[in-house]
C-alpha positions as CSV (number, residue, x, y, z in Angstrom):
1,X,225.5,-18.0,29.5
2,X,226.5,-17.9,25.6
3,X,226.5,-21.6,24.9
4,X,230.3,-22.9,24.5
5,X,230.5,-24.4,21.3
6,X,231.8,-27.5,19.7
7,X,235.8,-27.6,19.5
8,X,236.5,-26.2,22.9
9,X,238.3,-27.9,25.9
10,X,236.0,-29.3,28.9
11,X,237.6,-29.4,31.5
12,X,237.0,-33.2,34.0
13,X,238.2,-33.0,37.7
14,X,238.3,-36.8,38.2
15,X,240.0,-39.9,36.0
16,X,237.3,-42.4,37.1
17,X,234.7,-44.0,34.8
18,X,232.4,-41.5,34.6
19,X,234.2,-38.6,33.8
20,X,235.3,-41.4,30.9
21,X,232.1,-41.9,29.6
22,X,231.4,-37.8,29.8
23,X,234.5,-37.9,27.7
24,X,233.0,-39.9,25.5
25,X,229.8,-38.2,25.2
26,X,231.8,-35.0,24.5
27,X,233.6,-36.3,21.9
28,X,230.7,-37.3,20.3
29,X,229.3,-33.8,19.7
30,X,233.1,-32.5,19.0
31,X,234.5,-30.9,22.4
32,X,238.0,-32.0,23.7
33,X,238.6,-33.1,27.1
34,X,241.4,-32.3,29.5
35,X,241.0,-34.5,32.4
36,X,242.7,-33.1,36.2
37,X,243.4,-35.6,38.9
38,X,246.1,-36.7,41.0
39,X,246.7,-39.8,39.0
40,X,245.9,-41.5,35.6
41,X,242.2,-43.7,35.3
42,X,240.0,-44.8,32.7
43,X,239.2,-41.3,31.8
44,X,242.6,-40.7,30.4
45,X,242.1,-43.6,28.0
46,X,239.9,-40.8,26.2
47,X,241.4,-37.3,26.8
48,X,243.4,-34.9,24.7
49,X,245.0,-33.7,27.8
50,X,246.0,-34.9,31.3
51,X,247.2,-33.0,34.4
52,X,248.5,-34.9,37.5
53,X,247.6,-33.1,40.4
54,X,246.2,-32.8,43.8
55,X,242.6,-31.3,44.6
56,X,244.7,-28.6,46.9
57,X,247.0,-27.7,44.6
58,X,245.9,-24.2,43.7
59,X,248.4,-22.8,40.8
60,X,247.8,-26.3,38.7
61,X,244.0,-26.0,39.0
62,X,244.3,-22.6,37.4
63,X,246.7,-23.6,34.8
64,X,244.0,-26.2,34.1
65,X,241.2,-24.1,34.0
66,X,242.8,-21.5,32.0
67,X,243.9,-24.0,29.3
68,X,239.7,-25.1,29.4
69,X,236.2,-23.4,28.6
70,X,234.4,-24.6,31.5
71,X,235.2,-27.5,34.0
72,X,232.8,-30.2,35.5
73,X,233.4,-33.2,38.2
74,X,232.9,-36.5,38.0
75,X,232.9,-37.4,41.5
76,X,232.0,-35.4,44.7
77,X,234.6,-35.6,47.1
78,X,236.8,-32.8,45.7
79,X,237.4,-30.7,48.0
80,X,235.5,-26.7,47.6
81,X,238.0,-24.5,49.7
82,X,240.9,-24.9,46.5
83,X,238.4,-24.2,43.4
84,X,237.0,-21.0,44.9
85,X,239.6,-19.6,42.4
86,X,238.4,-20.6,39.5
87,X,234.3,-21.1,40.6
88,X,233.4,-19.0,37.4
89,X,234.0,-21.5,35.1
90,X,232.8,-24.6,37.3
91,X,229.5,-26.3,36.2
92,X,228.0,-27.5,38.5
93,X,228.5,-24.8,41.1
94,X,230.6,-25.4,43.7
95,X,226.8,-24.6,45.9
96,X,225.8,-28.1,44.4
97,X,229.2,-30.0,45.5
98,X,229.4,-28.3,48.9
99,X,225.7,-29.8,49.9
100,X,226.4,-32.8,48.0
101,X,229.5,-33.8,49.9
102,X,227.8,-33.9,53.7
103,X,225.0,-36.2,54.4
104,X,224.0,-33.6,57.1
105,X,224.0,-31.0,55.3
106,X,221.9,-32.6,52.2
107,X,219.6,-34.1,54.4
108,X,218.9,-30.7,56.0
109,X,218.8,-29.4,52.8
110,X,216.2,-31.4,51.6
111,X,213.9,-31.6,54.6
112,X,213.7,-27.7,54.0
113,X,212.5,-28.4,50.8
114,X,209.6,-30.5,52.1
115,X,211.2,-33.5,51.1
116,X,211.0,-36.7,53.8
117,X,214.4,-38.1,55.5
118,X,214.8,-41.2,57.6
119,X,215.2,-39.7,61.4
120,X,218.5,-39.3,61.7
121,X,221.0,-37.3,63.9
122,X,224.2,-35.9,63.5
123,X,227.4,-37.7,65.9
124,X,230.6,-35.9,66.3
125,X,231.6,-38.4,69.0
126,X,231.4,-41.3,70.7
127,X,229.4,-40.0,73.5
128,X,227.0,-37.7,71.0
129,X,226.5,-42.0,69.5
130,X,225.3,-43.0,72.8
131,X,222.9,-40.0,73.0
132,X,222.0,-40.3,69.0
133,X,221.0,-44.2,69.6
134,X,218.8,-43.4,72.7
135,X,217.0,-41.1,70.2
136,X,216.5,-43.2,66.8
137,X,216.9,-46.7,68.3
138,X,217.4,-49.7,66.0
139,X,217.7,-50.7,63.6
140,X,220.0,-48.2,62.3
141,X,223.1,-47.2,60.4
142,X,226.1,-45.1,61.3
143,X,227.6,-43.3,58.2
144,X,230.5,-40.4,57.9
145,X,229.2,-37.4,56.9
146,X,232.0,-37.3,54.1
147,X,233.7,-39.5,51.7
148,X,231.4,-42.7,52.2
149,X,230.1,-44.6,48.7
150,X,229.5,-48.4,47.8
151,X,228.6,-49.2,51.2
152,X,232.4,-47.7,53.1
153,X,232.2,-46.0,55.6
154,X,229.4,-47.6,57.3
155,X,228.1,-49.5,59.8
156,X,224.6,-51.1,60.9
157,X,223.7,-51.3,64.4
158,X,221.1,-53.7,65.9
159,X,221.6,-52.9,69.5
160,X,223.5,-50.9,72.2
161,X,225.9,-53.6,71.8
162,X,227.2,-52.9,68.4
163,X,228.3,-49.1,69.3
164,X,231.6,-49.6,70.4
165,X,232.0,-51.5,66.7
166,X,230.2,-49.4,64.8
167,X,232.5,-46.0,65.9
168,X,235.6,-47.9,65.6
169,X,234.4,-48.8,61.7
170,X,233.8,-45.0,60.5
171,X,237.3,-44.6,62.7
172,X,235.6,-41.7,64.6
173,X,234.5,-39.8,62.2
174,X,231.5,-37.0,62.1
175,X,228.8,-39.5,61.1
176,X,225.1,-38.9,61.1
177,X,223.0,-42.2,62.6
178,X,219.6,-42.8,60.4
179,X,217.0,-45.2,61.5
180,X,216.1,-48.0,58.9
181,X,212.7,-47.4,57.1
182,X,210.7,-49.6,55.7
183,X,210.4,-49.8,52.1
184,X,209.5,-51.3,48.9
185,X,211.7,-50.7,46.4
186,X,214.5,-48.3,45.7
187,X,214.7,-45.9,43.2
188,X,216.6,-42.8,41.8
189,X,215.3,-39.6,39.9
190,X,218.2,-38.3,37.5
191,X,217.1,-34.3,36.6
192,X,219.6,-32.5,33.5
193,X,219.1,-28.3,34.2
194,X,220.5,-26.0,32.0
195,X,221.5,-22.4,32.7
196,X,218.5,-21.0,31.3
197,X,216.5,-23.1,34.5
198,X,215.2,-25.8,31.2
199,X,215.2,-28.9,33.1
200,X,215.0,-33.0,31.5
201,X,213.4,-35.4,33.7
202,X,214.5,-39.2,33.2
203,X,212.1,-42.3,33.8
204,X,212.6,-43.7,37.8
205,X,214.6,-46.8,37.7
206,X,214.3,-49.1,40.1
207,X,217.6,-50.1,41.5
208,X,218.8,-52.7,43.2
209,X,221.8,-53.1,46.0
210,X,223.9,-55.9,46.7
211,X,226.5,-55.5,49.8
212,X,225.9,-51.7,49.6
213,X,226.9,-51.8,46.1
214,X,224.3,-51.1,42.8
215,X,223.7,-54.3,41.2
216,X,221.0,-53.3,38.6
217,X,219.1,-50.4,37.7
218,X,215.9,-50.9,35.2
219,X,213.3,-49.0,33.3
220,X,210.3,-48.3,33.4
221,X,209.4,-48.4,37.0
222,X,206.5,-50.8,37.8
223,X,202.9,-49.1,37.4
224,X,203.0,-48.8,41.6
225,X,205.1,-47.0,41.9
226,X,204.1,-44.3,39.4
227,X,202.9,-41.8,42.2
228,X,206.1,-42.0,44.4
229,X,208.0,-41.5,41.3
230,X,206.1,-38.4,40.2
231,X,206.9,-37.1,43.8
232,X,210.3,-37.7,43.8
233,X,211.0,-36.0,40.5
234,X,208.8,-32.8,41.4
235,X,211.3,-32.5,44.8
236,X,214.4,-33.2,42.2
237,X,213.5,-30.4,40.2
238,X,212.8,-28.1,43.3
239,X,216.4,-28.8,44.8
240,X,218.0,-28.6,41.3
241,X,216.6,-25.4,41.1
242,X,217.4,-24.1,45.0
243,X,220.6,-25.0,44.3
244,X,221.0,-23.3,40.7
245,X,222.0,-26.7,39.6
246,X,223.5,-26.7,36.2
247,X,224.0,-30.3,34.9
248,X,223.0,-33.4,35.7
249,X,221.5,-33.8,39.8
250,X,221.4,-38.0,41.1
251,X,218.7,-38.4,44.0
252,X,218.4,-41.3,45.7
253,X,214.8,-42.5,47.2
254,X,213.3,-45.5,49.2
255,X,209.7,-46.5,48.3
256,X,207.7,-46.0,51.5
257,X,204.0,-46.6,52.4
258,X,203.8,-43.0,53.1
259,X,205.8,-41.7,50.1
260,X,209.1,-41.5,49.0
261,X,211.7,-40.8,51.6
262,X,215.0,-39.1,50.5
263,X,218.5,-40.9,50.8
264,X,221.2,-39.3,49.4
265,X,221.5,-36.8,46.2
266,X,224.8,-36.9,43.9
267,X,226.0,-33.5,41.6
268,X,226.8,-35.5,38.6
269,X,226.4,-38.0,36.2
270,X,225.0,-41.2,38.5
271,X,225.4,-45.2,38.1
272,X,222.0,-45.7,38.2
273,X,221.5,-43.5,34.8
274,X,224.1,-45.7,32.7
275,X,220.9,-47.3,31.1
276,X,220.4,-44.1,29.6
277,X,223.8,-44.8,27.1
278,X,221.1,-47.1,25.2
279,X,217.8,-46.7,26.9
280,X,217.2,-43.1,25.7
281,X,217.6,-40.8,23.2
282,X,219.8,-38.5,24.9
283,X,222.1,-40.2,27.8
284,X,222.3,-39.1,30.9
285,X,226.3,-38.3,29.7
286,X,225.6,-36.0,26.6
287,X,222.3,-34.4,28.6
288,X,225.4,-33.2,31.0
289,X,227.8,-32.0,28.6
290,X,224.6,-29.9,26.9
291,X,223.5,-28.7,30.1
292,X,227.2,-27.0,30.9
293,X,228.1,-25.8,27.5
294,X,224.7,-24.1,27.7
295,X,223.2,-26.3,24.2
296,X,219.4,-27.5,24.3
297,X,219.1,-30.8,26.6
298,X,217.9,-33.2,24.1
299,X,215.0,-36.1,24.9
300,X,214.9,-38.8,27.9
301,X,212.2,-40.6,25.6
302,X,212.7,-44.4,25.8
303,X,214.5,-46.0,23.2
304,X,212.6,-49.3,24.2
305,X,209.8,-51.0,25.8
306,X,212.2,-51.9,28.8
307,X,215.5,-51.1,30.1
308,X,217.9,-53.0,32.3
309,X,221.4,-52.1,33.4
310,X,223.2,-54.6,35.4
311,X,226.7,-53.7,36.8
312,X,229.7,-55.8,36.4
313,X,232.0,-56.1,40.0
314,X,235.2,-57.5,40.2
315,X,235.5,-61.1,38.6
316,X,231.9,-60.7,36.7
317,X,234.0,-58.9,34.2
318,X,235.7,-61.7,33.4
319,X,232.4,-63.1,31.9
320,X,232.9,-60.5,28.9
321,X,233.5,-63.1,25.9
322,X,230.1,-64.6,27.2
323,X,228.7,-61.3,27.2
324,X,229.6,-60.2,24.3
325,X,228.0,-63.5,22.2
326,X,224.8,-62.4,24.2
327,X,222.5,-60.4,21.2
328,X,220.8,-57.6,22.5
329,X,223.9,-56.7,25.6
330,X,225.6,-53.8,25.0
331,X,228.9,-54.3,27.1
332,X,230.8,-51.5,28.7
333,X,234.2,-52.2,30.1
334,X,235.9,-49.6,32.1
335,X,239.5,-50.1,31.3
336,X,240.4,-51.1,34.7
337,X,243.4,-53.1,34.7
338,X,243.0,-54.5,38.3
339,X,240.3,-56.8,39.5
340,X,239.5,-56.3,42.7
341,X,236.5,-58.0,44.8
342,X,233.9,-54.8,44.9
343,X,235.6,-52.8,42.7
344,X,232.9,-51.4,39.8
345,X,234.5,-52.7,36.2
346,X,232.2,-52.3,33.4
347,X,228.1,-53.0,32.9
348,X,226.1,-54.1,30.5
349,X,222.8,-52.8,29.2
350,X,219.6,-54.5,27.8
351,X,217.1,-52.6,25.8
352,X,213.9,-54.8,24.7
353,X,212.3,-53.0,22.1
């Protein structure tokens, strides 16, 4: 790939936060950024060019891709079928966002890799629920094969009682049912690969959830888990590079006696890498933008002795005059103009040098 040089047009399918803070990455090292989604978001507050348009809407995504030099995603859900058209200029392939998209298929994906799962089994109905339950028991959690993030789309299940529930929360939907696991900690590896196969590791954060939502992500990873983490990042680079991953790959892992056990991988930039805006020396935003316009990675070295990301959810944000007075926060705010209870609208970062 002959690198894409500064002054050209990336292309962001997506108006969310992240493609945002790609946007600002880019802009940074001097690329423009048209930005394609069926409405405005924050990532508009930062792009040369808009297009409103739906993910199926075939003749505006090649009017968009023809007026960029290569296009990327912010989020996973778009759908693959209506960019086969203009695949060439995609980054990462659409390979990476087809697997990413289906917790079966990633799952499967992985496990063929020689990376561990939580049992799990795939329900296409309510009788296949009764037959999946007999086989992984509970605890266990019912989750739609598609669409599901910050803890939607999902349902826990403590005993034969809860099935009826738990089908009519995911509405019916293909869902696969995984059996808890016990664990320590969780953590995430975040892996940049270039389209030469270079690939930039980050340090494991160790993340934490609160009602299926991140809370906080922080750096480095305490000295225990050192081997798991090591593990983890060897099975990252493995399924970036089965996939021919180019950009910035987001998996998911729980701290188990036995190892790390996979939960869910993401084809993009990933919230529990926002520490990397201040935490390293190349963020896990610009590592993406090098990594698709083919231009050396850059460094994950720490820029401190510790690291901690904490994200800001509905009303915290209203805490950002506070914030702000704190020395040492950096505070992001996302530009959202509604507060909603869940809803993800800024974070702040803490480097301790």
């Amino acid at each position: 790939m002959t690198p894409i040089p500064p002054g050209s047009t990336i292309g962001i399918l997506g108006s969310g936060q992240l493609g945002r803070m790609l946007g600002v990455a880019a802009a940074q090292i001097g690329y423009r950024i048209h930005v394609y989604a069926p409405e405005p978001g924050p990532a508009c507050d930062i792009a040369s060019a808009f297009t409103a348009g739906d993910y199926d809407e075939t003749d505006k995504l090649a009017a968009f891709a023809a007026a960029c030099d290569i296009v990327t995603y912010e989020f996973e859900n778009v759908p693959v079928a209506p960019l086969r058209g203009i695949a060439g200029k995609v980054r990462p392939s659409l390979r990476s966002l087809e697997i990413a998209q289906a917790r079966d298929d990633e799952k499967a994906f992985v496990r063929a890799l020689g990376g561990r799962t939580a049992p799990y089994a795939v329900v296409a109905d309510r009788e296949g629920l009764t037959r999946a339950f007999a086989e992984i028991g509970a605890p266990a959690i019912l989750k739609t094969i598609r669409m599901g993030y910050d803890g939607k789309g999902q349902a826990r299940i403590s005993a034969a009682a809860d099935l009826d529930a738990a089908w009519e929360a995911v509405r019916g939907a293909p869902s696969v049912l995984e059996g808890f696991v016990t664990f320590a900690q969780e953590f995430s590896i975040l892996v940049a690969r270039g389209p030469d196969g270079s690939v930039l590791v980050y340090p494991a954060p160790v993340n934490v959830h609160r009602a299926g939502i991140l809370h906080s992500s922080a750096v480095p990873a305490p000295p225990e888990l050192a081997a798991q983490a090591e593990e983890a990042a060897a099975l990252a680079r493995e399924v970036a590079e089965a996939l021919g991953h180019v950009g910035v790959l987001a998996l998911e892992f729980f701290a188990c006696r036995d190892g790390p056990v996979f939960n869910e991988m993401a084809p993009r930039v990933h919230n529990s890498g926002h520490w990397t805006i201040e935490g390293t020396e190349t963020s896990q935003f610009e590592a993406h933008i090098r990594a698709i316009c083919g231009l050396p990675l850059g460094s994950a070295a720490l820029t401190g002795a510790r690291v901690e990301m904490i994200n800001l959810i509905g009303d915290d944000a209203e805490d950002w005059p506070a914030l702000m007075a704190e020395p040492g926060v950096r505070l992001h705010l996302y530009g959202k103009h509604d507060i909603r209870p869940g809803r993800k609208m800024g974070h702040v970062t803490r480097v301790w040098r």
